[in-house]
N, C-alpha and C positions, 0 to 999 in steps of 0.2 A: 097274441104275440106282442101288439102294441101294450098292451097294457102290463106287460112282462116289465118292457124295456124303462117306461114312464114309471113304474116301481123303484126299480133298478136305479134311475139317476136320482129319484127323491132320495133313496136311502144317500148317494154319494153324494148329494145336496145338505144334509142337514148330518151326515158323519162332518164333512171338512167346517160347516157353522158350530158344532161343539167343540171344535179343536180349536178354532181362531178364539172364539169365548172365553176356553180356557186359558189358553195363552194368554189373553187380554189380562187375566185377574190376577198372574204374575207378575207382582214389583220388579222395576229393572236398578240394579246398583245405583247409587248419585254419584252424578259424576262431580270432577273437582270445582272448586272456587274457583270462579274469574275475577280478573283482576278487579281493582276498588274503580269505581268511576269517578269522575270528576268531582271536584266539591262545588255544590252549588253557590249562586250568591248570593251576600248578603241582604240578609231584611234590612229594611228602613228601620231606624233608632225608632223608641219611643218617646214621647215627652217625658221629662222630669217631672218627678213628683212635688208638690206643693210642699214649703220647709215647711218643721213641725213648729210647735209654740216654743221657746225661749224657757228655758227653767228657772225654779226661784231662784235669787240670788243668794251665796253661802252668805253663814257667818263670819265675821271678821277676823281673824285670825289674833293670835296674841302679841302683844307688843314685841319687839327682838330687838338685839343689844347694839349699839353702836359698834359698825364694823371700823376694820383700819385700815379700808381701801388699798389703798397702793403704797401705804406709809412702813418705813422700816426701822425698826428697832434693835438695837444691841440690849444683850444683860450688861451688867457691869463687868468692867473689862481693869485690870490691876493697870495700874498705872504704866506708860513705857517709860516713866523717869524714874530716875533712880530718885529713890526714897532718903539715899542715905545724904550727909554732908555734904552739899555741889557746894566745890569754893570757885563759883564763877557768877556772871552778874547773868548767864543766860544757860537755858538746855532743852531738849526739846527731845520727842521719839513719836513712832507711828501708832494709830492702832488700824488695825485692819476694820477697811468698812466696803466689802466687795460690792454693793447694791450703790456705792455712791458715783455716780456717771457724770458727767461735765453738762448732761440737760439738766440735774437736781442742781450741780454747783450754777448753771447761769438763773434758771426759769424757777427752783425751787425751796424751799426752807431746810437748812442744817441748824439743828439743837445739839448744844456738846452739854453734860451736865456732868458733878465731880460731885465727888460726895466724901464722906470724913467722918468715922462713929456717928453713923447712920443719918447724919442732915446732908443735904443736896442743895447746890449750888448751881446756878443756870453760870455759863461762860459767855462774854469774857468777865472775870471777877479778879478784884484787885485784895489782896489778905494787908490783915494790919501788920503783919510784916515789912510793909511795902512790894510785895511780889507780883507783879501782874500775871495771872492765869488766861492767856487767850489760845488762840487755835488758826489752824494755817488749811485749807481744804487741796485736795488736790485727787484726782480719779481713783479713787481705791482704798484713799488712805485719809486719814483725818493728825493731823501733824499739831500733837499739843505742846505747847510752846511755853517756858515761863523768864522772866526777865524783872530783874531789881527795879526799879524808880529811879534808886539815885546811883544806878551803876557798882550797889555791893554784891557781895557775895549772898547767893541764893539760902545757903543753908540747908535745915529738913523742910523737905516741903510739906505743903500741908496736906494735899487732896491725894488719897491713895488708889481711887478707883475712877473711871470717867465710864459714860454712856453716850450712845449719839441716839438720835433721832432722823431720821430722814424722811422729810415730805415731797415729794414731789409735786411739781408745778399744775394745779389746774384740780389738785386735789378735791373731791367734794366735800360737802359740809354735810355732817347730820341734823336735822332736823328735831332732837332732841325726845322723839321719840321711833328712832330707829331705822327712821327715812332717809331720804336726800333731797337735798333742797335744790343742788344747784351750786357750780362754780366754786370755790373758795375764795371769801372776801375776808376771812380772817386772818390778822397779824399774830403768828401762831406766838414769834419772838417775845410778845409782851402778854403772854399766857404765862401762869405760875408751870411748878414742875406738878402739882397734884390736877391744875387742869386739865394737863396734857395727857396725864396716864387717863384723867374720866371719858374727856373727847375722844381717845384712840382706844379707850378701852386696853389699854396697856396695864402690864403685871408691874410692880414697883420693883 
């Protein structure tokens, strides 16, 4: 009888160990993401690395053309005097020169040049007429003036076209090969007109 019973619980012993076993070998669903955790902190930097070597130095590039910094130029502009018979010993009119400011007129160079079947004349210039061709500057406007010697009537005048030049004060120099040297020490007034177009690099 005992050994009925001692049977009897072995079997109900190792029937409920197959079923736990089993159970065991079934995957359970995954469950969801939890939230992100904290970010940790920062590593300590590393040393910087050693510079590398210096590369060879390029070749020299090609010479380039004298610029015209900050200098301004008109084309030729027809005259604002009348052309025809002035029977007056003076007359005078504007040409617009909108770059010309009251720092150019105290601190820097105005050039007025006239010209006549194709030769150029720097101003102020006096004609064997007796007519003096001068110029009056004023913020915007360059005011060409002409006026007899001996107080006659003006006549045809001679100059049918005028140009300006405007340098400004502190202008640089080139260096003649395409550089800058530094400051302007040059008195541009007693430069011909073909120097002036080679220095600025100006069109005739």
């Amino acid at each position: 009888m005992k050994t009925f019973k001692f049977t009897k619980r072995l079997l109900s012993l190792l029937l409920v160990s197959s079923l736990f076993v089993a159970c065991s070998k079934d995957d359970g669903e995954d469950g969801a993401i939890g939230p992100q955790g904290p970010q940790g902190e920062q590593g300590i930097p590393g040393e910087d690395g050693a510079d590398g070597a210096d590369g060879e130095q390029g070749e020299q590039g090609e010479q380039g053309e004298t610029g015209t910094a900050n200098v301004i130029y008109s084309d030729w502009i027809d005259s604002p005097v009348s052309s025809n018979n002035i029977e007056s010993s003076q007359a005078n009119g504007d040409i617009d020169a909108t770059g010309l400011s009251q720092e150019i007129i105290d601190q820097g160079t105005v050039l007025i040049y006239a010209r006549v079947l194709g030769s150029v004349y720097a101003l102020p210039y006096i004609g064997i007429q007796g007519v003096s061709y001068h110029y009056r500057l004023t913020v915007g406007a360059v005011n060409i003036r002409l006026a007899t010697i001996d107080g006659s009537d003006i006549g045809a005048p001679l100059f049918t076209q005028y140009r300006y030049v405007l340098i400004p004060g502190g202008v640089e120099d080139s260096n003649g090969i395409g550089g800058i040297t530094g400051k302007s020490s040059t008195d541009y007034s007693k430069m011909g007109y073909g120097e002036i177009l080679a220095h600025f690099n100006m069109p005739e």
